[in-house]
C-alpha positions as CSV (number, residue, x, y, z in Angstrom):
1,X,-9.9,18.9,-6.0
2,X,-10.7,15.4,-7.7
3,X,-9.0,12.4,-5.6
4,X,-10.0,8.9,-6.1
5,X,-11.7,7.7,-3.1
6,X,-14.3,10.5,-3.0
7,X,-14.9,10.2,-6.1
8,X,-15.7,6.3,-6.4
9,X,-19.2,6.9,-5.3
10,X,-19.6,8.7,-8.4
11,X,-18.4,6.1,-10.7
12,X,-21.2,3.9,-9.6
13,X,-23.8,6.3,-10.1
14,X,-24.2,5.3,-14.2
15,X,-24.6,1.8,-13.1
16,X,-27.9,-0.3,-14.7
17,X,-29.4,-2.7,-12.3
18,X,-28.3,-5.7,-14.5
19,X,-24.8,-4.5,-14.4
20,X,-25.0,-4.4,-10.1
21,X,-26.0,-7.6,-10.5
22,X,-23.8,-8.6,-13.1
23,X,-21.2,-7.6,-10.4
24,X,-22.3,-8.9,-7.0
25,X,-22.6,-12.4,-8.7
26,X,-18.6,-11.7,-10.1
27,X,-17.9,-10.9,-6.1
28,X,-20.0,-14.1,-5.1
29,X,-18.3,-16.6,-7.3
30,X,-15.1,-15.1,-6.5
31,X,-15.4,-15.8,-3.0
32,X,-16.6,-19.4,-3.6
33,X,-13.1,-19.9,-5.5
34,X,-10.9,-18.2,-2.9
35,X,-13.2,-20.1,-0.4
36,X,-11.4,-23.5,-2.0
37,X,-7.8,-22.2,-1.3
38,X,-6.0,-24.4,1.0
39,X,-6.2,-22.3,4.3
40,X,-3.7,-21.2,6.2
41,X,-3.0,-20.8,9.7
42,X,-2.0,-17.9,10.8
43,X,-2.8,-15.6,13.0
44,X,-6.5,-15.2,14.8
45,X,-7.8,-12.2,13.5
46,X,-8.2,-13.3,9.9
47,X,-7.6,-16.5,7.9
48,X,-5.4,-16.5,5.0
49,X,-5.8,-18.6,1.6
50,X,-3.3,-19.0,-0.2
51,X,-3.5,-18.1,-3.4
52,X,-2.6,-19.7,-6.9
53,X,0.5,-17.3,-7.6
54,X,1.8,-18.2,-4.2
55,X,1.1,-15.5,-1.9
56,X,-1.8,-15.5,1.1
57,X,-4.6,-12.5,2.1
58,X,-7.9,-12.7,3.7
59,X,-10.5,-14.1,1.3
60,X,-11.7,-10.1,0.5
61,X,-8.6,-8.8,-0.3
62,X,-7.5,-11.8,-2.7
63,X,-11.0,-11.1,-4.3
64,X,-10.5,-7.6,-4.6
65,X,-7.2,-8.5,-6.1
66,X,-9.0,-11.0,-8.7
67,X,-11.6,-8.5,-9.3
68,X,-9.3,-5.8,-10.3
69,X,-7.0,-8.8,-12.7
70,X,-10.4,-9.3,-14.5
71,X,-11.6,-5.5,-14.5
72,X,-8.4,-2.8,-14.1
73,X,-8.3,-1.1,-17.0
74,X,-4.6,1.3,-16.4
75,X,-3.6,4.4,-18.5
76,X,0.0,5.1,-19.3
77,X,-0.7,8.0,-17.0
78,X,-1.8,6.4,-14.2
79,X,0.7,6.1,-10.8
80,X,0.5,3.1,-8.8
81,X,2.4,2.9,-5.0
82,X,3.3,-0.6,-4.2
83,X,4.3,-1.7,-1.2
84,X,4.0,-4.8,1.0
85,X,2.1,-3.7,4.3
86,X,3.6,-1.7,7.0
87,X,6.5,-0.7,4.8
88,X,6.1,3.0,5.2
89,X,3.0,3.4,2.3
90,X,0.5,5.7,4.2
91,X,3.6,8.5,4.3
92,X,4.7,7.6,0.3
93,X,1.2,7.9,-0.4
94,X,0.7,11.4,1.1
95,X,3.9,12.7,-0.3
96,X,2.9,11.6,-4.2
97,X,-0.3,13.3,-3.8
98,X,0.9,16.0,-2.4
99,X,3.6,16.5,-5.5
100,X,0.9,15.6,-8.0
101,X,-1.7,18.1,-7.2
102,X,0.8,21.0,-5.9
103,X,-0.3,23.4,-8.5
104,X,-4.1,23.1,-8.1
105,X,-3.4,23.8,-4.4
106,X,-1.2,26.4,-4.4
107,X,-3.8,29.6,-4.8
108,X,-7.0,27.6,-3.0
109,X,-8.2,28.8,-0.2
110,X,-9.7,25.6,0.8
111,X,-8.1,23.3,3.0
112,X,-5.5,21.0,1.2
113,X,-7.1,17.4,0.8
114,X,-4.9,16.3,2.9
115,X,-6.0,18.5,5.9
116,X,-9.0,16.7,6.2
117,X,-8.5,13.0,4.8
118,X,-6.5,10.0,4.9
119,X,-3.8,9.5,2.3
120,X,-5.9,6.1,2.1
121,X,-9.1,8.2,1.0
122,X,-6.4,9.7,-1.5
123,X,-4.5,7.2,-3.1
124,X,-6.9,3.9,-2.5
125,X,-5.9,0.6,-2.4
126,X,-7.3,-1.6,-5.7
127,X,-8.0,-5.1,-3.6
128,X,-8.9,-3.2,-0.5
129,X,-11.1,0.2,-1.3
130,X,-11.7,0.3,-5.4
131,X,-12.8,-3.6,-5.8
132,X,-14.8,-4.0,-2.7
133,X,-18.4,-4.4,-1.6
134,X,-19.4,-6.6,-4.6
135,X,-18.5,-3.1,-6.4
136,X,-16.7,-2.5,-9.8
137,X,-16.6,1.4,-10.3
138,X,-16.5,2.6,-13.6
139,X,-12.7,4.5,-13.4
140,X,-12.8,6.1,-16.8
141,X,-14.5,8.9,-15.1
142,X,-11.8,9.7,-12.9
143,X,-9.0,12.1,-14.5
144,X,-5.7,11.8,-15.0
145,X,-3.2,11.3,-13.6
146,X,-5.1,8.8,-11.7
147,X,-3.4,7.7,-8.2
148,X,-4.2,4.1,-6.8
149,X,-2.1,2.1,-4.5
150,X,-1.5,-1.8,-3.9
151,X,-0.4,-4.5,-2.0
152,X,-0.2,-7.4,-4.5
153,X,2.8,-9.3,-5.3
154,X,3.9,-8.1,-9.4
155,X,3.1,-11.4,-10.7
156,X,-0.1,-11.3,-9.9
157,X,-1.1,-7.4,-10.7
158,X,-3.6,-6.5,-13.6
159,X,-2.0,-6.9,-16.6
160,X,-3.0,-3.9,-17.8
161,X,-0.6,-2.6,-15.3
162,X,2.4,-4.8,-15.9
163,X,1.6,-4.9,-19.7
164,X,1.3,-0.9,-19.7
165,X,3.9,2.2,-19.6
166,X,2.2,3.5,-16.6
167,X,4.3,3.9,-13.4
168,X,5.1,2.3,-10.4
169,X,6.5,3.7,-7.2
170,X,7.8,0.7,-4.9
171,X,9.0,1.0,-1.4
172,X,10.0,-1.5,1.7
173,X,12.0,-1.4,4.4
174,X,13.8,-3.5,7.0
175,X,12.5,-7.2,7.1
176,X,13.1,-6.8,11.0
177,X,11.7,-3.6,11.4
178,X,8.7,-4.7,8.8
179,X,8.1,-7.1,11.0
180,X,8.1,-5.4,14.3
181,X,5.8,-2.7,12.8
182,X,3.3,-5.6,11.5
183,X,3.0,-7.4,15.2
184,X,2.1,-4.1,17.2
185,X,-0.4,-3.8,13.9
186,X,-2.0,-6.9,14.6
187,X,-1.9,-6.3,18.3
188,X,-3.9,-3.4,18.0
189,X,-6.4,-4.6,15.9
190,X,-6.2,-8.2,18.2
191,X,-6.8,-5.6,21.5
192,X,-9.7,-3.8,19.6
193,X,-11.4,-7.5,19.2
194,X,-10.8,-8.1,23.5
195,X,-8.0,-10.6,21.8
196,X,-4.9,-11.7,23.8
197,X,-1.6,-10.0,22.3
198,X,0.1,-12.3,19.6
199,X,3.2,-13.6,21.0
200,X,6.1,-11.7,19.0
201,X,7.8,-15.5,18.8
202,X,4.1,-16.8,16.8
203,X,4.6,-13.7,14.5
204,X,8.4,-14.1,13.4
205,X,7.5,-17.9,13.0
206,X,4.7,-16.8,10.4
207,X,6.9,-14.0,8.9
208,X,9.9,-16.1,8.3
209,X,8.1,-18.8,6.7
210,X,5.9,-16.1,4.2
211,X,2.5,-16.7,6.1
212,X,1.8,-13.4,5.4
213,X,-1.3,-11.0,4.4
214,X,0.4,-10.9,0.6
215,X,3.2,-13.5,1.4
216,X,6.5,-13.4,1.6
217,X,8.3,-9.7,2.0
218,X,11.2,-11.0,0.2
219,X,9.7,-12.6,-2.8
220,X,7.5,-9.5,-2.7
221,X,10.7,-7.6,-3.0
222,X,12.2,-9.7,-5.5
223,X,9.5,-9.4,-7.8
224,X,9.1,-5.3,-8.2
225,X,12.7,-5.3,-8.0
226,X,13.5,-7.6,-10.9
227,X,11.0,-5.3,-12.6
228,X,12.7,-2.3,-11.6
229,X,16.1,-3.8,-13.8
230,X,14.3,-4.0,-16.5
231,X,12.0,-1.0,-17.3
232,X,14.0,1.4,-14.3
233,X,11.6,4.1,-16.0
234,X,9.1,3.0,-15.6
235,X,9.3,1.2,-11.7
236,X,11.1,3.8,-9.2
237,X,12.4,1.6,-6.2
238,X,12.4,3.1,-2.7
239,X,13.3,2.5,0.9
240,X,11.7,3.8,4.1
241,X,14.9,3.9,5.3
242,X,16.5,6.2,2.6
243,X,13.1,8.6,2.5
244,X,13.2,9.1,6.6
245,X,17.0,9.9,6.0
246,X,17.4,12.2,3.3
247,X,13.1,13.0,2.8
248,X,13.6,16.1,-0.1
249,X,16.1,14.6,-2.1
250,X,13.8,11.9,-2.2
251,X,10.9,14.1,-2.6
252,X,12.8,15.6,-5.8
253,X,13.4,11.7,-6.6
254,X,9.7,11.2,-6.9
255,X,8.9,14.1,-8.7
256,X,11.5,13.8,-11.3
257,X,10.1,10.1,-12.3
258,X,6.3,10.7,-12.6
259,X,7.4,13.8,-14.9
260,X,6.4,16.5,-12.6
261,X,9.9,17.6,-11.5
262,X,9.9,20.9,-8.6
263,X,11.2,24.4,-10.5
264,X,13.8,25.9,-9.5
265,X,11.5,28.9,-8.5
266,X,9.2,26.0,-6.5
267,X,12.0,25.0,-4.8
268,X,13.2,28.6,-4.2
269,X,9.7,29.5,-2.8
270,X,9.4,26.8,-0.3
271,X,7.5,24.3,-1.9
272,X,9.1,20.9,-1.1
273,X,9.3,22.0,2.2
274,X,5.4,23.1,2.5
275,X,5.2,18.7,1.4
276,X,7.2,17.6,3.7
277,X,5.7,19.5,6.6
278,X,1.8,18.8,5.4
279,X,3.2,15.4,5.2
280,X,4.9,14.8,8.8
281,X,4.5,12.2,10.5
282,X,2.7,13.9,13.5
283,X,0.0,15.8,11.0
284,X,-1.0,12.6,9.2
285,X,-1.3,10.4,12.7
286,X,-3.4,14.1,14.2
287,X,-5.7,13.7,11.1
288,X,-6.6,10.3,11.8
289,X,-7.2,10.5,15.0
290,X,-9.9,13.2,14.4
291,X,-11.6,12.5,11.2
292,X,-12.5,8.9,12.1
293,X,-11.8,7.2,9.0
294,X,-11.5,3.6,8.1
295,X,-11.8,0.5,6.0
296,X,-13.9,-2.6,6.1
297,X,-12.1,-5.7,5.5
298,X,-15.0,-8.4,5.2
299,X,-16.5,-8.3,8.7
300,X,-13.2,-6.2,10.5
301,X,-13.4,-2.4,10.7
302,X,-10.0,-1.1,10.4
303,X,-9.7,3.0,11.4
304,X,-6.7,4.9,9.9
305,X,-5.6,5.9,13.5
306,X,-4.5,2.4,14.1
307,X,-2.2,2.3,10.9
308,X,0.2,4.9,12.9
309,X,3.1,4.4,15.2
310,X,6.4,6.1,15.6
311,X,8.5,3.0,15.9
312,X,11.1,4.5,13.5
313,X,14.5,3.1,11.9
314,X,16.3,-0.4,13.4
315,X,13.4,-0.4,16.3
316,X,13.7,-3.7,16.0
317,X,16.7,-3.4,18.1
318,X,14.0,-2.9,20.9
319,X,12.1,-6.1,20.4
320,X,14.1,-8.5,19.2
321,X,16.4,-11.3,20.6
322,X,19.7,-11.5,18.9
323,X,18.5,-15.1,16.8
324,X,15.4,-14.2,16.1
325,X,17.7,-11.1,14.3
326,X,20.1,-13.1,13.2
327,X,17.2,-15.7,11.3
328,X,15.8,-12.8,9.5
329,X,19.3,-11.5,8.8
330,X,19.9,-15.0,7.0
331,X,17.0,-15.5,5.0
332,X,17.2,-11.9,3.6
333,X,21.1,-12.6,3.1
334,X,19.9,-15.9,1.1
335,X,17.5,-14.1,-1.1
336,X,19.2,-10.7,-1.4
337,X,22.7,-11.7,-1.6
338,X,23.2,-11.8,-5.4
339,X,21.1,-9.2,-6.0
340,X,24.0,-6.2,-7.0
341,X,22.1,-3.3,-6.0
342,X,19.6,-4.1,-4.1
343,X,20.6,-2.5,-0.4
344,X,18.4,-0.7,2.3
């Protein structure tokens, strides 16, 4: 079966010499840019710049992000998962791949893809595993549908993306619970580097004000979802909240939008529910755990294991005091509140 990751190394294989150059010295200019972003502080395990649209990242993931404005090249059938991080993306992303490549499964006797990798080594991230490595693969090889995913804020996505008819699948969750899922994140990967713990009080600070890998959640939010008004074909809008709750009718959701709705003889035979199951929570974390994949973000190594935890719906209840609650509770009231529609 042809999924992107693994097939990445291929798409650099027709590369000349001039054009490797060609594209380390894109990378290396890049940097220098970013590199002259006002910093930010935030927390110690990477420093953000901000960027020109607003929003902050690491210097290699804005540069991945620039990369891909300057060489992305969408199709009207290509999917794209958005998602600010720690929203739920790493589930979304196994359960679109899973409904995109059902048939060419269904009579293999090989192990699903997703038996033996990551959703990540499935549906890759643009700034983060396509345009990384002073790489620029040559995508027209892949086929379509092509599935990519991304954290970037809409206003500053390829415009062949925002520009195209090709689809977008958005999710986010709680602010609270975002949040709480992004500080035992960081922890882990603070532990891994023989860091203290950040202080849960350090991290709502950050959060609240949009210091941020990718900024603020609720601008982040704002912008797919003003998106999502006007071309609702085109940019699906989900919750975490509503897919842990009721996961096949949102399975069916999914599959209706990106045109490849379940049969009533698929549904009949079991199908959504074969998803769902090679989806769960507990066979994705499993996987992880023994295939040892990862990503390298500049000089961090970053495995897939660490990107699960079963903190579940309002366990934020569990870590936070009632005004730190209550803060987060305003600002999204402030920025949500006139939005008709928009509700977790």
């Amino acid at each position: 079966m042809a999924y992107s990751y693994l097939l990445l190394s291929q798409c650099l294989n027709s590369l000349t010499k001039e054009e490797e150059e060609d594209h380390r010295r894109t990378y290396q200019n890049l940097t220098k840019l970013v590199s002259t972003f006002p910093r930010v502080e935030a927390d110690d395990i990477w420093s953000l710049y901000r960027h020109r649209d607003g929003w902050c990242a690491p210097i290699p993931m804005m540069v991945g992000a620039m990369v891909a404005q300057q060489h992305f090249k969408a199709r009207p059938s290509d999917l794209i998962l958005a998602s600010y991080p720690k929203s739920g993306a790493t589930w979304l992303k196994a359960l679109l791949f899973a409904t995109v490549h059902r048939r060419s499964n269904a009579n293999s006797s090989t192990p699903h893809s997703l038996e033996t990798h990551s959703p990540h080594r499935c549906v890759p991230f643009l700034e983060i595993e396509v345009y990384t490595n002073d790489k620029i693969p040559n995508l027209d090889l892949l086929l379509s549908p092509r599935l990519f995913a991304t954290h970037v804020p809409f206003g500053s996505l390829p415009e062949s993306i925002t520009g195209s008819n090709c689809k977008i699948i958005y999710i986010w969750r709680d602010p609270k619970d975002n949040l709480i899922s992004w500080w035992h994140f960081i922890n882990k990967l603070r532990a891994k580097a023989n860091m203290e713990p950040s202080p849960l009080e350090k991290t709502v600070e950050l959060f609240c004000n949009g210091v941020h890998n990718f900024g603020s959640l609720w601008d982040h939010v704002l912008g797919f979802w003003k998106e999502h008004l006007q071309r609702p074909h085109q940019v699906l809008f989900l919750t975490y909240e509503g897919l842990n709750e009721d996961p096949r009718g949102n399975l069916k959701r999914l599959a209706e939008f990106i045109e490849c709705p379940f049969s009533v003889d698929e549904e009949k035979g079991g199908v959504l529910d074969g998803i769902l199951k090679l989806c769960e929570f507990t066979n994705l974390k499993n996987l992880a755990m023994r295939n040892n994949e990862g990503t390298q973000i500049g000089e961090l190594a970053i495995q897939n294991s660490l990107l699960f935890r079963r903190g579940g719906v309002e366990d934020w209840v569990n870590h936070l005091t009632p005004e730190m609650a209550r803060r987060i509770d305003e600002i999204t009231e402030s920025k949500f509140g006139g939005q008709a529609g928009l509700t977790l």
